[in-house]
Z-matrix of the N, CA and C atoms (Angstrom, degrees):
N
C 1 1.452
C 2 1.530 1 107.93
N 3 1.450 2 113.07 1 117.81
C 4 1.887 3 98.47 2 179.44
C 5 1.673 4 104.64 3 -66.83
N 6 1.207 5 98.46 4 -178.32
C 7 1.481 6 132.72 5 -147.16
C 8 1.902 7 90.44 6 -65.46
N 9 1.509 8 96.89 7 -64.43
C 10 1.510 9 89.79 8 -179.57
C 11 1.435 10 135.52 9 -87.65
N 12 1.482 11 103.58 10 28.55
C 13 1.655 12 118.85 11 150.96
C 14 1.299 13 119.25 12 -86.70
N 15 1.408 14 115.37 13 -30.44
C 16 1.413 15 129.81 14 -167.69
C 17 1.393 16 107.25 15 -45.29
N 18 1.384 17 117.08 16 144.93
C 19 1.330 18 121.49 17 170.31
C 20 1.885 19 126.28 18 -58.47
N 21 1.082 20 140.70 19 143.65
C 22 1.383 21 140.91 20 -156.28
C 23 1.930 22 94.04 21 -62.13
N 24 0.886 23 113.18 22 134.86
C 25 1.723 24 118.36 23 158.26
C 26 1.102 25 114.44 24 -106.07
N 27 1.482 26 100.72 25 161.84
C 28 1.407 27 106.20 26 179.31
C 29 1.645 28 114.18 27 74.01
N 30 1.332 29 138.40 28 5.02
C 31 1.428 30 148.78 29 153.88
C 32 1.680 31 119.02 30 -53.24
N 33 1.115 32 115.92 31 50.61
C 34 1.342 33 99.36 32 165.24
C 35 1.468 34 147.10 33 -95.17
N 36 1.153 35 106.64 34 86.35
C 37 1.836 36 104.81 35 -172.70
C 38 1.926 37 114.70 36 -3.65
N 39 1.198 38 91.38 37 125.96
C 40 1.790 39 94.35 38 161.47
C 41 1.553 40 105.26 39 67.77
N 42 1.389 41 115.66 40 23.04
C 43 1.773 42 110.53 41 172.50
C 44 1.400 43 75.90 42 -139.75
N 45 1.226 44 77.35 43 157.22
C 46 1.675 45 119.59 44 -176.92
C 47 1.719 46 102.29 45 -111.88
N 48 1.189 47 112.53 46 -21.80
C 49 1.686 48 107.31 47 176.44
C 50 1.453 49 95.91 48 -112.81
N 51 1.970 50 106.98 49 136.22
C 52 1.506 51 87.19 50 152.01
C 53 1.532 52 86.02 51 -150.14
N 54 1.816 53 98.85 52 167.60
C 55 1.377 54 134.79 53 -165.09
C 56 1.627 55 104.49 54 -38.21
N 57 1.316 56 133.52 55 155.14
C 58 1.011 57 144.55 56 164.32
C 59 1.561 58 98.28 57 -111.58
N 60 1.639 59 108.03 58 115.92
C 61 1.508 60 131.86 59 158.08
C 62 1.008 61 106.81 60 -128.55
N 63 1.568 62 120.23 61 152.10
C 64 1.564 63 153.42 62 -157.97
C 65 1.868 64 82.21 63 -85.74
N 66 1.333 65 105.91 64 160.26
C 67 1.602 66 108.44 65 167.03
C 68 1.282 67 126.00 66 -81.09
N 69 1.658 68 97.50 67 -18.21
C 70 1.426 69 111.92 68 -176.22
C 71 1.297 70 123.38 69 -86.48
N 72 1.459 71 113.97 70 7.12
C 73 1.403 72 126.19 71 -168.21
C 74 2.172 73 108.74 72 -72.73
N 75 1.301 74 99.29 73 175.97
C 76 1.933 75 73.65 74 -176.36
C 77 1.334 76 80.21 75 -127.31
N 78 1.441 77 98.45 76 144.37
C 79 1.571 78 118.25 77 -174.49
C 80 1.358 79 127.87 78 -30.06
N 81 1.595 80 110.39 79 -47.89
C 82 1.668 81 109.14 80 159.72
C 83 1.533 82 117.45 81 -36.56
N 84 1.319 83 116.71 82 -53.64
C 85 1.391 84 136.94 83 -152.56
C 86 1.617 85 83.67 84 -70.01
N 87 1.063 86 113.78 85 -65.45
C 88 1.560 87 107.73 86 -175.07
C 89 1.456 88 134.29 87 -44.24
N 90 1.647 89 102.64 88 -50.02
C 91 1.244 90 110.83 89 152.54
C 92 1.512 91 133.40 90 -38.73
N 93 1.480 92 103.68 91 -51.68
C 94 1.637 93 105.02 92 168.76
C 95 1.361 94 116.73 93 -48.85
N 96 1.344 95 116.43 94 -71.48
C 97 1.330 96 119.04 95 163.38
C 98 1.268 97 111.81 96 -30.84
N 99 0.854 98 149.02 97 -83.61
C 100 1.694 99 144.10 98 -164.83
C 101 1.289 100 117.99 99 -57.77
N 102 1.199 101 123.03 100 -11.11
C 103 1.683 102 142.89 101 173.77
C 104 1.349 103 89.05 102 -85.60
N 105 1.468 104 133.88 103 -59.48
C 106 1.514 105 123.11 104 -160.85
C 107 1.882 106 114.51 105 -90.58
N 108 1.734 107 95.39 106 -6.01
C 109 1.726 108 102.28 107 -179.25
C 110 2.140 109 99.79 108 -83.90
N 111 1.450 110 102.02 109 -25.73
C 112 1.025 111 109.71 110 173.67
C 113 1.119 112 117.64 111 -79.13
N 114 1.276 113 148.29 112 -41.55
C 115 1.535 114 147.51 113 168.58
C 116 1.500 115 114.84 114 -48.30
N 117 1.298 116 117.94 115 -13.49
C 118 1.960 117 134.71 116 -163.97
C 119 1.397 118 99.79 117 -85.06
N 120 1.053 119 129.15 118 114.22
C 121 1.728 120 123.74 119 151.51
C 122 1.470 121 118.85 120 -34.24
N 123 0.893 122 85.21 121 156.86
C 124 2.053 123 85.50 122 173.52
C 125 1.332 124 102.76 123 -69.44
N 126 1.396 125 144.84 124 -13.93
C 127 0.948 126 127.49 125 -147.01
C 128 1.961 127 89.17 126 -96.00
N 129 1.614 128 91.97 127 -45.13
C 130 1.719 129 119.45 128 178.42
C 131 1.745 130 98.69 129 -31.22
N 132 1.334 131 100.53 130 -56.76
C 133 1.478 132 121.83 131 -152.24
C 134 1.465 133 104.13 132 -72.83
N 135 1.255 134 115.32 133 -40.75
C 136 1.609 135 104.32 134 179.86
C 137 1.382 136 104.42 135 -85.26
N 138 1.132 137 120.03 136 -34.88
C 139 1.601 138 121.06 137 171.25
C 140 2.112 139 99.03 138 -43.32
N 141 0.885 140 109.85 139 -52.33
C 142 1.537 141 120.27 140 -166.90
C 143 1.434 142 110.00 141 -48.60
N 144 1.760 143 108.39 142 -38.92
C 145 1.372 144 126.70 143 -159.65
C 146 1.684 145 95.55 144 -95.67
N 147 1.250 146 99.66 145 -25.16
C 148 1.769 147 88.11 146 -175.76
C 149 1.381 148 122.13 147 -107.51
N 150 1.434 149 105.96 148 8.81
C 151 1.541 150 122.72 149 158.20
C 152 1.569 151 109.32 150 -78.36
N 153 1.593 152 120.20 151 -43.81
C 154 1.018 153 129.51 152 163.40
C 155 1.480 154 135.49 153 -36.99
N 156 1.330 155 113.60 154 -45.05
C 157 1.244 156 149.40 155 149.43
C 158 1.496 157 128.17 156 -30.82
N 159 1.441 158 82.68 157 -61.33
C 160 2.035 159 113.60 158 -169.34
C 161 1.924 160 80.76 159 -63.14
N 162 1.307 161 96.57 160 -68.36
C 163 1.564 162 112.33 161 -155.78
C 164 1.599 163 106.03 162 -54.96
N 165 1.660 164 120.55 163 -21.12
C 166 1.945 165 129.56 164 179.71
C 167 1.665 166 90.65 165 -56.57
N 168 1.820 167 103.25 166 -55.67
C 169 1.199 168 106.91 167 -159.83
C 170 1.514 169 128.98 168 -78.00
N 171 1.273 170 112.47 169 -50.90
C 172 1.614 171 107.13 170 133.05
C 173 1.363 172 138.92 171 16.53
N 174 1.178 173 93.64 172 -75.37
C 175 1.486 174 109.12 173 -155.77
C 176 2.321 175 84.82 174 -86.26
N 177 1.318 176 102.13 175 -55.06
C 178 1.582 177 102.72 176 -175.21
C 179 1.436 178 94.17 177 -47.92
N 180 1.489 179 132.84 178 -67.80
C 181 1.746 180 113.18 179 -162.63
C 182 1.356 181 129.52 180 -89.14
N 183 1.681 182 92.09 181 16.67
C 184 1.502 183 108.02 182 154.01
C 185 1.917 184 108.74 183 -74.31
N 186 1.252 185 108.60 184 -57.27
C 187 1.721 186 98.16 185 156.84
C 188 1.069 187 132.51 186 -51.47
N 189 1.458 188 126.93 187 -24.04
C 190 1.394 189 116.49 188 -177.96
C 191 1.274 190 80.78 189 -81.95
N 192 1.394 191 146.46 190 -79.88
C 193 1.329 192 135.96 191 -138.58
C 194 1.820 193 99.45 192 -48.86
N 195 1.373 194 112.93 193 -18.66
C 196 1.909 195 99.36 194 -170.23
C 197 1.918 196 98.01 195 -77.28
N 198 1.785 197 94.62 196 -35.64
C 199 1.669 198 92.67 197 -177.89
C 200 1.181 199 130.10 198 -65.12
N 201 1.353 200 112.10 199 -42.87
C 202 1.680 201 134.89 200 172.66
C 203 1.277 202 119.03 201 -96.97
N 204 1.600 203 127.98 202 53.89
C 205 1.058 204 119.07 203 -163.55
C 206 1.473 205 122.20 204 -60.20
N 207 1.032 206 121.16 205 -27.30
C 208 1.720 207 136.17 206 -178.13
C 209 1.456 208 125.18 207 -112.58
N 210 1.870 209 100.21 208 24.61
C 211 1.660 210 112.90 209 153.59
C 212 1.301 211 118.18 210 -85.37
N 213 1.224 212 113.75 211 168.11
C 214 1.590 213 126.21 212 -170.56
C 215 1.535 214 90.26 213 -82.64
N 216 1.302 215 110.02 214 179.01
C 217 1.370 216 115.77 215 177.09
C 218 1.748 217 108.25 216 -92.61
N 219 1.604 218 102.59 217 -32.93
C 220 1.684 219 88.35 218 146.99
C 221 0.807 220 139.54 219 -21.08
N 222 1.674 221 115.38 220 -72.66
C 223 1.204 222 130.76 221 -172.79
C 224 1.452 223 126.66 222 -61.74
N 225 0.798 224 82.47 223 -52.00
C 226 2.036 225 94.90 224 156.07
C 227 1.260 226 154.32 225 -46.30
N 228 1.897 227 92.94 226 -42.79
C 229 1.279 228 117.93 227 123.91
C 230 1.643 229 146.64 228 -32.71
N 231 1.734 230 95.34 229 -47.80
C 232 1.487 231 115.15 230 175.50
C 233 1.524 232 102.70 231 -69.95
N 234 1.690 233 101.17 232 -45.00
C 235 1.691 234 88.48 233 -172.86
C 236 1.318 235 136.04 234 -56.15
N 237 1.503 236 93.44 235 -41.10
C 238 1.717 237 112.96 236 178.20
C 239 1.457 238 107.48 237 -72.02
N 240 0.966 239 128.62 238 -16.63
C 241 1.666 240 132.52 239 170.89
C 242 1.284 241 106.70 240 -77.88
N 243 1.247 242 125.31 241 -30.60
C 244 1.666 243 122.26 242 172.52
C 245 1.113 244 114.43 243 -73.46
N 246 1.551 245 103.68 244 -37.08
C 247 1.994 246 96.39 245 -168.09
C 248 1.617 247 93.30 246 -81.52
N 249 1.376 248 122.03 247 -48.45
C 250 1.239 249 128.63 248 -170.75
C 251 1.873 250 125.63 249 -24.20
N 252 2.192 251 85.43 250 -46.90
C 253 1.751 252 92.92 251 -147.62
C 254 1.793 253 84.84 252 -134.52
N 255 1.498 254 114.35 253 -0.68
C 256 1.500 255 97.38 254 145.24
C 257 1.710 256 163.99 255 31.03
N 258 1.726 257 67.17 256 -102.46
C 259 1.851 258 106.29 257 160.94
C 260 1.073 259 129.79 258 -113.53
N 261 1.985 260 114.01 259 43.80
C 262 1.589 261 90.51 260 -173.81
C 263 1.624 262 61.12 261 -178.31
N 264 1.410 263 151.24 262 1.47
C 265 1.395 264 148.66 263 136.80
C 266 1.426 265 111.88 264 -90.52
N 267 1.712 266 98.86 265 144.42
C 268 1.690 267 113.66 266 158.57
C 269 1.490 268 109.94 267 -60.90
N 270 1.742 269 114.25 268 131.05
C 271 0.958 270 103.98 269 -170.56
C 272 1.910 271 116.87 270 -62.56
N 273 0.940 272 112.59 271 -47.03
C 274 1.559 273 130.58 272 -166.57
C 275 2.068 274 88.64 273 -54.96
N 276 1.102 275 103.13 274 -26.89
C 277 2.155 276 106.08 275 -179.37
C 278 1.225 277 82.81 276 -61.51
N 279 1.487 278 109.03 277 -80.70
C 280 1.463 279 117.24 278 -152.51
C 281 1.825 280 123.96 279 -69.94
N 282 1.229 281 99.51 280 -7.90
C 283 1.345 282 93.87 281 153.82
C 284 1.588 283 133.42 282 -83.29
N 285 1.320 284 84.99 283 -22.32
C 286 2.181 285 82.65 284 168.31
C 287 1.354 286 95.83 285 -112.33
N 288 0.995 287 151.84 286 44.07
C 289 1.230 288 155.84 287 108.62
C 290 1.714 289 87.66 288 -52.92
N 291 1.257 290 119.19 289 -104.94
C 292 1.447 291 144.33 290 -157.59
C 293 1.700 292 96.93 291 -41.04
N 294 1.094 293 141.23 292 6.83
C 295 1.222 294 163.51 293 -139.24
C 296 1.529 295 100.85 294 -127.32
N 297 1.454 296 94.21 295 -76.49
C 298 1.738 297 104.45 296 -168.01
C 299 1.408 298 101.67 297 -71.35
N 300 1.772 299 122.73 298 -34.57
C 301 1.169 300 106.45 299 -174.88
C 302 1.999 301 121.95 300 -66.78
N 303 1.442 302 93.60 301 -27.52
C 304 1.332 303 106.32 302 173.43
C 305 1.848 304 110.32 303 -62.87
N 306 1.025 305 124.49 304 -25.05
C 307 1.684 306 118.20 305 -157.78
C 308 1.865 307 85.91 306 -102.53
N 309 1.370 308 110.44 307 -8.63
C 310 2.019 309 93.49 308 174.46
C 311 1.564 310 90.54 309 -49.42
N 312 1.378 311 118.03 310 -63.54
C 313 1.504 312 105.37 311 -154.02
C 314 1.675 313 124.65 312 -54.50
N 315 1.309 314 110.05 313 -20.08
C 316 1.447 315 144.54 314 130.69
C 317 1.802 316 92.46 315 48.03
């Protein structure tokens, strides 16, 4: 069955967190996963999602540091806060947001 016939993942009644699987995964595979996202405490589970997280961001200001080699970590900060929150912040927020983070180096 391709990817976007596949049945919805990650649906679990009465959680508020669920598993992150690829679409391309094959239904067994999914199942496992959701058998072992289900065995996790909530505590397991957000821990899971915010390692996930740590590791998105990571890995992005590991590129900025290759692009900007001789910015502050402020700044870097500021950058990834622009591309980050963009499209999903008021601009006039996120510019003094991106503001204050710029003047730490101050």
């Amino acid at each position: 069955m391709p990817p976007s016939e596949a049945e919805p993942r990650g649906d679990i009644p009465g959680n508020s967190w669920t598993p992150v699987v690829p679409r391309d995964t094959t239904p067994e595979m999914a199942a496992r996963h959701r058998e072992r996202w289900l065995g996790l405490s909530g505590a397991e589970r957000l821990q899971s999602m915010l390692d996930l997280a740590k590791m998105g961001i990571e890995a992005r200001m590991s590129t900025l540091h290759e692009q900007f080699p001789d910015a502050s970590e402020a700044e870097l900060t500021a950058i990834w806060t622009e591309e980050r929150y963009r499209d999903s912040l008021p601009a006039d927020f996120l510019a003094r947001a991106v503001k204050a983070i710029r003047e730490r180096d101050g």
